[in-house]
VEXNU-28028 format. One record per residue (C-alpha): residue number from 1; x, y, z. Coordinates in steps of 0.02 Angstrom, whole numbers, plus 32768, in hexadecimal, padded with zeros to 4 digits. Layout:
BEGIN
   nr  east  north    up
  NUM     X      Y     Z
...
//
This chain:
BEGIN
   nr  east  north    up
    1  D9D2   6342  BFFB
    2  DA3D   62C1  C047
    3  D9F7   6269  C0D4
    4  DA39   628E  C184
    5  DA30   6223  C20A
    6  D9E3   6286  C2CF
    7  DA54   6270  C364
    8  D9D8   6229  C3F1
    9  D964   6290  C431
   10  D962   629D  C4F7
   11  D8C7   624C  C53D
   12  D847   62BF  C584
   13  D79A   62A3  C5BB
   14  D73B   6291  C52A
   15  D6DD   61FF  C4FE
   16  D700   6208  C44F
   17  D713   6162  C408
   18  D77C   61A3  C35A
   19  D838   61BC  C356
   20  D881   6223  C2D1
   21  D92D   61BD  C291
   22  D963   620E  C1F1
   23  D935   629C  C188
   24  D916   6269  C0D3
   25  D8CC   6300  C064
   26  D8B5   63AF  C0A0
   27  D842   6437  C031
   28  D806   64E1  C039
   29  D7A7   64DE  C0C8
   30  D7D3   6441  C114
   31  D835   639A  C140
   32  D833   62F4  C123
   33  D870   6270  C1A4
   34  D85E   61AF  C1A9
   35  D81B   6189  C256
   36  D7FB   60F9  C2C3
   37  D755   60C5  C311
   38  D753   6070  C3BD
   39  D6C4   6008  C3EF
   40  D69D   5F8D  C47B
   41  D6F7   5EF7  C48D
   42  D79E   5F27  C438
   43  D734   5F57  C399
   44  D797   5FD0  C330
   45  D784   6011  C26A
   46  D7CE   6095  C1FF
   47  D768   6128  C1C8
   48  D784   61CD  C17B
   49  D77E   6262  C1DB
   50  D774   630A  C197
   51  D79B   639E  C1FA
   52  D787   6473  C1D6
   53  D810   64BF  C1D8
   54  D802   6528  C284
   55  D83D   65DB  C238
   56  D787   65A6  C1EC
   57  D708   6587  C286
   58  D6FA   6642  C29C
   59  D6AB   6650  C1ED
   60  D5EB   6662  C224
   61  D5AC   65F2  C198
   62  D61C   6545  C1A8
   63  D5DC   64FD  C228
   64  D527   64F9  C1DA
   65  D579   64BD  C138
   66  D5C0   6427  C182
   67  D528   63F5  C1CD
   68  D4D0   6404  C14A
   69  D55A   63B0  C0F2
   70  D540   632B  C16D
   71  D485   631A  C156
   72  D489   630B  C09A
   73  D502   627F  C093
   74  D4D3   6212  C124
   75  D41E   620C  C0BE
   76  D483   61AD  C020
   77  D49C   60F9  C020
   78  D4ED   60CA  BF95
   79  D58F   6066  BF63
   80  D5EE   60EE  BF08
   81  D5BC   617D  BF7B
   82  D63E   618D  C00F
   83  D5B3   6187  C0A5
   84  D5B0   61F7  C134
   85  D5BC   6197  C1E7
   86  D5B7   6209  C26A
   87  D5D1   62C8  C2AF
   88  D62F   62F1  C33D
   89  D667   63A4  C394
   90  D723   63B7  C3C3
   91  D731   644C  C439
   92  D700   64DB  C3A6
   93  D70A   646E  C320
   94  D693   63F6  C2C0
   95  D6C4   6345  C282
   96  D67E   62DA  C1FC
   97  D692   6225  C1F6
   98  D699   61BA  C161
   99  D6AF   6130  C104
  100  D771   6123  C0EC
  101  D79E   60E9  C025
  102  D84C   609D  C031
  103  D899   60CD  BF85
  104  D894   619E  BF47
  105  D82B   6208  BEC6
  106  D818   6217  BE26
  107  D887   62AD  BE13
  108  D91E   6260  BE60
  109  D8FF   61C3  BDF7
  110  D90B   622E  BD4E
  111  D9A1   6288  BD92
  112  D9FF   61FB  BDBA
  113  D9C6   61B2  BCFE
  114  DA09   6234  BC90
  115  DAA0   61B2  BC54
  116  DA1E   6112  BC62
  117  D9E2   60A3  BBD0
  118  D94E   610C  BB94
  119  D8E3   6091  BB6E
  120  D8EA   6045  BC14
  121  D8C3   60F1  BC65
  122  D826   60FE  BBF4
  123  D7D8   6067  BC0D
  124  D7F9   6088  BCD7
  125  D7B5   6128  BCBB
  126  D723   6105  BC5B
  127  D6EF   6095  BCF4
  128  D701   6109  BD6C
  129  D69F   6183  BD13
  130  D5FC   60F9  BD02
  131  D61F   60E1  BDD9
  132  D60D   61B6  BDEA
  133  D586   61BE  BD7E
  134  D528   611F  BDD8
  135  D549   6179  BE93
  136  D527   6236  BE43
  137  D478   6208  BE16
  138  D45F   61AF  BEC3
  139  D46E   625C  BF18
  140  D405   62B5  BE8D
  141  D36C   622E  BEB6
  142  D38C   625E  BF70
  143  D2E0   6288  BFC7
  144  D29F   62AB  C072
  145  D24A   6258  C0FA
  146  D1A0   6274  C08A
  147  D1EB   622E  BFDF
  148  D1EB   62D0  BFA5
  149  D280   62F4  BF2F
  150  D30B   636C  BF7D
  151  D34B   639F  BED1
  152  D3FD   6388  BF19
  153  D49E   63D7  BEAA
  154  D53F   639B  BEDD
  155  D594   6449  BE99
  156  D650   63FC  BEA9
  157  D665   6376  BE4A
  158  D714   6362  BE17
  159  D7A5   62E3  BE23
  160  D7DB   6318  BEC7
  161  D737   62D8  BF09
  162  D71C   6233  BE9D
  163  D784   61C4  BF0C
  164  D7A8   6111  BECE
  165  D7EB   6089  BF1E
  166  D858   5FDE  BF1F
  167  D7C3   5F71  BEFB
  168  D79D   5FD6  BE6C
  169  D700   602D  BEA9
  170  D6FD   60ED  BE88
  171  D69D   6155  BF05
  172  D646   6220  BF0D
  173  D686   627B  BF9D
  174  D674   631C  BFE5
  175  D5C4   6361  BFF8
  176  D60C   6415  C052
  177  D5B5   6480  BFD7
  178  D52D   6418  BF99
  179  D47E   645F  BF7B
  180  D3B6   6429  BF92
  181  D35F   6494  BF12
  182  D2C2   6456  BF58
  183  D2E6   6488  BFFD
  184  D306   6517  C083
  185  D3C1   6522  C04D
  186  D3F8   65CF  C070
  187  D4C2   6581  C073
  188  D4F3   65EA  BFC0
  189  D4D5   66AD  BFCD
  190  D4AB   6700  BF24
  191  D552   6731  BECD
  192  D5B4   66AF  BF13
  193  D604   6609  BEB5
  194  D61F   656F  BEFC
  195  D698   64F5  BEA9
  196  D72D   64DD  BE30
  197  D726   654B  BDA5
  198  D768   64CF  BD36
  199  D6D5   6452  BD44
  200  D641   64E8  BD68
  201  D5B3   64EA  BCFE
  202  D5B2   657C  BC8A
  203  D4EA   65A2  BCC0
  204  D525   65A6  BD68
  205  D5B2   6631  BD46
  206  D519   669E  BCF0
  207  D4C9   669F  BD9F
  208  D440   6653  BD3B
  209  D3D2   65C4  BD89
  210  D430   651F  BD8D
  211  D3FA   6467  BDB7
  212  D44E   63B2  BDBA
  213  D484   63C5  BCFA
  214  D502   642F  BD42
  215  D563   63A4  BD93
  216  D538   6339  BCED
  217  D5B2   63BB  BC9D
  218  D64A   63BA  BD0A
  219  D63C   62EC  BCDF
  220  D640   630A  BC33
  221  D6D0   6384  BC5B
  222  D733   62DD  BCC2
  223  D707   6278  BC2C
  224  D767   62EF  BBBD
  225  D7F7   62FB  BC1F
  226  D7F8   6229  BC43
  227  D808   6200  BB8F
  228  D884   628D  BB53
  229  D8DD   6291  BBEA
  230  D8EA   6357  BBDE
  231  D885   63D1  BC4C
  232  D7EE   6426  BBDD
  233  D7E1   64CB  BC47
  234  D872   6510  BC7C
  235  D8B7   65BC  BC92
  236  D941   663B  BCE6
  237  D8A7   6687  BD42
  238  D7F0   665F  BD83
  239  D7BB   66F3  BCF8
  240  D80D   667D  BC7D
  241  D7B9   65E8  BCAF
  242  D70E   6634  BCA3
  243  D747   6673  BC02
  244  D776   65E3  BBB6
  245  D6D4   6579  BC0C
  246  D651   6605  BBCD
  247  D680   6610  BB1C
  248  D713   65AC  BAE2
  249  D6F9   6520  BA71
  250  D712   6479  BA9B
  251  D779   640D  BA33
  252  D74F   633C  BA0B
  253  D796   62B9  BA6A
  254  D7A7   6258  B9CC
  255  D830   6307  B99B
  256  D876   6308  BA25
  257  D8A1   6242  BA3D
  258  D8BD   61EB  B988
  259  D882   6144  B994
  260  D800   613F  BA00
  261  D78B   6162  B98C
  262  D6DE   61D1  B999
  263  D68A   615A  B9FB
  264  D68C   61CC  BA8F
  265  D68D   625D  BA35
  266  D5B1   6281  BA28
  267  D5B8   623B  BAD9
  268  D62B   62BE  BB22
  269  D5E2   634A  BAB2
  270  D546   6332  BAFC
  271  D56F   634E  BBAB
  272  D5DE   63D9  BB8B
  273  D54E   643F  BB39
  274  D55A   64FE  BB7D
  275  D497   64E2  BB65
  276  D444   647E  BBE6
  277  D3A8   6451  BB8D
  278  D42C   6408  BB08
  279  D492   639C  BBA4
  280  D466   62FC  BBF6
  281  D3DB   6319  BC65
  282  D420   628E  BCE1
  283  D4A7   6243  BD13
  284  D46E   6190  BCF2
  285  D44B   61C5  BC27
  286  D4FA   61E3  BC30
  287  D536   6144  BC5E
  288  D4C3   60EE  BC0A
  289  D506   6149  BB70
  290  D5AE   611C  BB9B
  291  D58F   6043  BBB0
  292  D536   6039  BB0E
  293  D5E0   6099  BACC
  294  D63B   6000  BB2D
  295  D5D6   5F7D  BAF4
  296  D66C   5F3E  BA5F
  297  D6EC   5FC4  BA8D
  298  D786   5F95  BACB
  299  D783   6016  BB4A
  300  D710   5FB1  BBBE
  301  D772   5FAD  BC63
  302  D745   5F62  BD0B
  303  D73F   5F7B  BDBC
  304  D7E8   5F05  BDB1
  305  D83A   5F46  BD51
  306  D803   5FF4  BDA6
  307  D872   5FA8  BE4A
  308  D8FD   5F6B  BDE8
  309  D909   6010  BDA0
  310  D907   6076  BE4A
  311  D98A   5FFD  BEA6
  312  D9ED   6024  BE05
  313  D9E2   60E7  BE11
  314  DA03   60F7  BEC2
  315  DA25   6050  BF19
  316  DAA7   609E  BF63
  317  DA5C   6122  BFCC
  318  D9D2   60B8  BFE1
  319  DA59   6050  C04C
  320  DAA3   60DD  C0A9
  321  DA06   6106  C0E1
  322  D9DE   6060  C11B
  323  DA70   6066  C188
  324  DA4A   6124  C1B9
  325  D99B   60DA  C1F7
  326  D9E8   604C  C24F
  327  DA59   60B4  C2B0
  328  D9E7   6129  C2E4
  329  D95C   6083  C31A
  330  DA01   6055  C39F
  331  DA2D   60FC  C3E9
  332  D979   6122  C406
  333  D96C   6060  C448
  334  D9F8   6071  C4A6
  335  D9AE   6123  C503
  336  D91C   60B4  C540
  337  D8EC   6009  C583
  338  D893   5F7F  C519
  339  D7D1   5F89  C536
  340  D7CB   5ED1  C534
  341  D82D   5EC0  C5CC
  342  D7D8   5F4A  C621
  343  D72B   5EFB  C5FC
  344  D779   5E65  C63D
  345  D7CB   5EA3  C6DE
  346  D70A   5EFF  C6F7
  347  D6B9   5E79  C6D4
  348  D730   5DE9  C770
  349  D71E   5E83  C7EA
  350  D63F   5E91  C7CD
  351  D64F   5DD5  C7E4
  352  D6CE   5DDC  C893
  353  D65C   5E73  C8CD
  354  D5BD   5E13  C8BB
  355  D608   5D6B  C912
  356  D624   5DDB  C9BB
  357  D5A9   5E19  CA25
  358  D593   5ECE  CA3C
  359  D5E6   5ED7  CAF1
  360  D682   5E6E  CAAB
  361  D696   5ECF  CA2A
  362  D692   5F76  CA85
  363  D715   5F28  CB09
  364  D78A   5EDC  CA8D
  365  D799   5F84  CA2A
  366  D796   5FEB  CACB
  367  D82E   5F82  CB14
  368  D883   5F9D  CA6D
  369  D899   6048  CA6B
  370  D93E   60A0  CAD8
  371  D924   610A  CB65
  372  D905   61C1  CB5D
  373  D8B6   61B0  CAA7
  374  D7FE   61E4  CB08
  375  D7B7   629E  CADF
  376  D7BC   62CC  CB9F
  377  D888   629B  CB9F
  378  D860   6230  CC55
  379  D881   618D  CBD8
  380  D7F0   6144  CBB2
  381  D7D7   6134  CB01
  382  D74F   6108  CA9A
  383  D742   60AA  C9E5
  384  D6F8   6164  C9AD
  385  D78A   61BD  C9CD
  386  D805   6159  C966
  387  D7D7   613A  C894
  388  D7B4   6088  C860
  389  D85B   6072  C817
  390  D890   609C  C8C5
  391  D83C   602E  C91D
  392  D83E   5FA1  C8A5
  393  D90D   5FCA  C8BE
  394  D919   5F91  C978
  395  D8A7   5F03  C94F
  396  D92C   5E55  C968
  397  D920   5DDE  C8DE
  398  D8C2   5D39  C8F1
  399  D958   5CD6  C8EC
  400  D9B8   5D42  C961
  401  D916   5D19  C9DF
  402  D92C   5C66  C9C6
  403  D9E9   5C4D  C9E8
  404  D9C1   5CB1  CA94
  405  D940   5C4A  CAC6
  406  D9A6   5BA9  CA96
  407  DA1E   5BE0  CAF9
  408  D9C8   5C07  CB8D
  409  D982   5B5D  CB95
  410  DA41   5B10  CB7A
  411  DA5E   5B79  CC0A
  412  D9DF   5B52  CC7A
  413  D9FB   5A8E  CC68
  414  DAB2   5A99  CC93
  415  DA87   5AF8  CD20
  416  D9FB   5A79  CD53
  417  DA7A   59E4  CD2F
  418  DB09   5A42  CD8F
  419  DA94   5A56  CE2F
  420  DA65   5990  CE33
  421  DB24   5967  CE35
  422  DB6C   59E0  CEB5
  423  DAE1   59AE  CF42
  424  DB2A   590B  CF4F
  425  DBB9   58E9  CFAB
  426  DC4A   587F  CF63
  427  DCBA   5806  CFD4
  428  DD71   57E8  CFDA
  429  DD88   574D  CF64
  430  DD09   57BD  CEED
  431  DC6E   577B  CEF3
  432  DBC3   57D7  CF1B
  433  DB9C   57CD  CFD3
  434  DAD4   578F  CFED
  435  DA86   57DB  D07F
  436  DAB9   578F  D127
  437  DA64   5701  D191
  438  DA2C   5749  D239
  439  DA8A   5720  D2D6
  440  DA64   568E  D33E
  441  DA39   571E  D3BE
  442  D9B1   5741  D34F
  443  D978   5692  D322
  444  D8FF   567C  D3B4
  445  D898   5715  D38E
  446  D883   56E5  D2D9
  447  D855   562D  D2FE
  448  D7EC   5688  D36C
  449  D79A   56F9  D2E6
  450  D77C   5660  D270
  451  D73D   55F0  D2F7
  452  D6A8   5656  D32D
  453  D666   567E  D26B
  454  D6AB   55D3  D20A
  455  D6AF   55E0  D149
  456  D67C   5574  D0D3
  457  D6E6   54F4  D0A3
  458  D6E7   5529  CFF6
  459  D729   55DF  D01F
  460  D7C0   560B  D05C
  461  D7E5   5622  D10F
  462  D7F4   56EA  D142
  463  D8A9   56B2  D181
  464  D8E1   564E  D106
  465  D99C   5691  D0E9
  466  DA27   5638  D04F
  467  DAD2   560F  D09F
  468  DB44   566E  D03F
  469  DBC9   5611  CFEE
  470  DC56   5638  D054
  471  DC16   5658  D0F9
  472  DC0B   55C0  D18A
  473  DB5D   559C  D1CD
  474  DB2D   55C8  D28B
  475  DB26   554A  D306
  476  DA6E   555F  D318
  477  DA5B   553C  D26A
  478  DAC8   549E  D265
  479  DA68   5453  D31C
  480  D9B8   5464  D2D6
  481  D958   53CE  D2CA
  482  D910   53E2  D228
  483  D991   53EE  D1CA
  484  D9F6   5379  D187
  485  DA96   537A  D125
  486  DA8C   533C  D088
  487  DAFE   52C4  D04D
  488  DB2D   5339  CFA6
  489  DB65   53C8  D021
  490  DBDB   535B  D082
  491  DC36   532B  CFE5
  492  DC30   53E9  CF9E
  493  DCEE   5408  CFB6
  494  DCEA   5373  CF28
  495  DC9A   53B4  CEAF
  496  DCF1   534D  CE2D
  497  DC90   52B7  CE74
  498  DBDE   530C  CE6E
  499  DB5F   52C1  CDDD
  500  DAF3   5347  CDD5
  501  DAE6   5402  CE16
  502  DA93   540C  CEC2
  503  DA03   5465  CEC3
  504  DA08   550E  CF4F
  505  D995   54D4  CFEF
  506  D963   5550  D061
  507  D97F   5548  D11A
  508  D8FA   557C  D198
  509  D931   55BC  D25C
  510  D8D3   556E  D2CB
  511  D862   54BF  D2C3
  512  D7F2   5493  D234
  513  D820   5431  D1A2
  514  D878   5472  D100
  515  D7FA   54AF  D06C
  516  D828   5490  CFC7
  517  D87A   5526  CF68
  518  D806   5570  CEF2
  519  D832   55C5  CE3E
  520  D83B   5688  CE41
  521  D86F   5716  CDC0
  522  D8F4   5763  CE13
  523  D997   56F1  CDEA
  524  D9F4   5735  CE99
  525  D985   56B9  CF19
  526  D999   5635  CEA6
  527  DA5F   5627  CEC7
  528  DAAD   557F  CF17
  529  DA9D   556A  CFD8
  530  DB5A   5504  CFB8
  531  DBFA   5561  CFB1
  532  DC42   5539  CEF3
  533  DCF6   5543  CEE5
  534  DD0B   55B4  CE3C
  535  DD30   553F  CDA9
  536  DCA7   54DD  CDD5
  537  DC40   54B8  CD34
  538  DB9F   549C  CD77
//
């Protein structure tokens, strides 16, 4: 069956962690699709996932067999044995997990190789037969948790279920109607056969007892058809087939394919045998059997040449379904968000909700929800009544609270810097007026003031007051006895004459003598006590 690719599935609660992408094999009872398997940290792999078909899941007895099915398998660890991984429930259904085998089976292979070069098909087959024999003895050495032999039967082996792939590696698949003789297995009702006619024992059509040399002959039946590329049991009906299996007589490989020799021929004889006590008791005689056969034949293939001959036979739809799979991996991608970046999101909002206390937090996320949001509809709202995403939704971003609060603090200095400038008062010819010397009105009670507590000589006087540069000085100023004009203020409407810049004096109202100006950090006291025409460069 050709593979179809799934249209994305709608996301719904479950915490599955495999996506179904394309459907690549579908049987009797159920299909096969290649899956994907999400893990933590953006961890993702391909499996195979193998599904009933539903018209199925009201047959009483399936579910059991695919657990048990499930069981069986996930107990083998071997290299050509396609493992078991996991079992998972999809509303009435039951899914099986395994290992997916990028390449196809055996019985698309020989399809596909009808017009091949023969020889190359045998020697690819011939290795793929010594991988199914090496995996079909695994499961018939399978034992419980005691050591104690199961006595498992696989029941279907065929070349639908021997899957091999691109690195050359062939694989047994497909334990639905295997068997423990050694166990409790109730899963086959007397009167009942399970399998392909074409590769069934003929003790186990007799209803008589049967063991693991019934899946030694339906290998030696594969071996037949690998080297004469023809199919040994074959019929209009199933009555046919048994017909033909039961009594029929089987002709030589070395008849059938002229050339090749009877190398093979005692080989496949003796696991044909309608007898069992005549067959190969295991599966592992049989392949032995078959590399001392090998040993100088030219029919000794490898697992390379096993690849090269499967990208060969079906490279092709080996690439459409790569890009069936791929297509399906980005519409499912694109129905939900990366877990990386959720972990990561997760991970910066633990840290930010750690850094802030309790009582912060509850504020910041109060104040962030709207109005009317509360369960009592008076608008209060709590963070319970809105989801995270909600929540984390009205939630400003950390550079969007950084450009408000350098703003604010742009604002508030221009505000600051305007207020300084407006209280003082500007004059006509534009420059700053200084406060104001008192009236000579005035004078008396301040000469008063410093008179009865003197300061320091080393401090400045209480009413010490800087002429402004403009303004004329009062006649009480210019009559006091103390002061003296100096000679660099008579000449100041020269200035081109002056040597060096004068340095401001103070004047005191009233007696005493003149203290000596003293440094201070505000520039404004420090300005000159003589008017400076503009231009001036001192």
């Amino acid at each position: 069956m050709e593979d179809a690719a799934l249209s994305p599935r709608k996301e719904t609660a479950s915490t599955s962690r495999y996506e179904r992408l394309v459907k690549i094999a579908s049987g009797g009872m159920a299909s096969v699709y290649v899956g994907r398997l999400r893990g933590a940290f953006g961890f993702e792999q391909l499996v195979a996932i193998k599904r009933p078909h539903p018209h199925l899941m009201q047959t009483p007895d399936l579910r059991p067999a695919l657990l048990a099915e499930a069981q069986l398998a996930s107990r083998i660890r071997h290299a050509n044995v396609v493992g078991v991984r996991d079992v998972e429930t999809e509303e009435d259904s039951v899914l099986l997990v395994m290992d997916y085998v990028e390449g196809a089976s055996l019985h698309e292979l020989l399809h596909s190789a009808r017009t091949a070069d023969r020889k190359t098909t045998i020697r690819a087959g011939l290795r793929v037969v010594r991988d199914l024999c090496a995996g079909l003895q695994a499961v018939h050495d399978l034992t419980d948790d005691e050591d104690r032999p199961l006595g498992a039967v696989h029941r279907d082996v065929s070349p639908q279920n021997v899957l091999v792939g691109v690195d050359g590696v062939s694989r047994l698949a497909d334990f639905g109607i295997a068997k423990c003789l050694h166990a409790h297995d109730n899963s086959t009702n007397k009167g009942t056969l399970k399998g392909k006619f074409s590769y069934m024992a003929p003790e186990y059509m007799r209803g008589a007892g049967f063991d693991q040399r019934a899946d030694v002959f339906a290998v030696g039946v594969m071996l037949w058809e690998i080297l004469t590329q023809q199919r040994l049991f074959n019929g209009e009906s199933h009555v046919d087939i048994i017909r033909k299996v039961m009594v029929e007589p089987v002709a030589l490989v070395s008849q059938m394919v002229p050339g090749l020799g009877t190398t093979f021929d005692a080989i496949v004889d003796c696991a044909l045998a309608r007898d069992p006590a005549q067959r190969f008791t295991h599966a592992s005689e049989l392949a032995a059997a078959l590399e001392h056969a090998l040993a100088d034949s030219e029919y000794a293939g490898t697992h390379e040449e096993v690849g090269r001959f499967v990208r060969a036979q079906i490279g092709g739809r080996l690439a459409e379904r790569r890009r069936r799979i791929k297509e399906g991996l980005r519409a499912t991608s694109s129905t939900r968000s990366s877990p990386v970046i959720t972990l990561v999101v997760e991970r910066d909002q633990a840290q930010a909700q750690e850094r802030r206390s309790p009582s912060q937090s509850e504020e910041q996320e109060t104040a962030a929800l709207p109005s009317g949001t509360g369960p009592s509809g008076t608008g209060a709202a709590s963070v319970s009544d809105l989801g995270s995403d909600e929540v984390r939704s009205f939630r400003p971003h950390r550079a969007v609270k950084v450009a408000i609060m350098s703003f604010g603090v742009v604002l508030v200095t221009a505000l600051a810097t305007l207020a300084i400038f407006t209280s003082r008062t500007p004059t006509p010819n534009g420059i700053i007026d200084e406060p104001r010397t008192p009236p000579a009105s005035e004078a008396p009670a301040t000469a008063a003031a410093t008179s009865e507590a003197p300061m320091p000589m080393t401090s400045a006087p209480a009413s010490t007051t800087l002429l402004p540069s403009s303004a004329k000085a009062p006649e009480s100023v210019k009559t006091a006895d103390s002061v003296k004009t100096p000679d660099s203020v008579k000449t100041a409407d020269k200035p081109d004459k002056l040597e060096k810049p004068v340095k401001p004096r103070k004047v005191v109202s009233g007696s005493g003598a003149s203290p000596a100006p003293t440094k201070s950090s505000d520039p404004a006291p420090q300005a000159s006590a003589v008017a400076r025409p503009r231009g001036n460069p001192y």
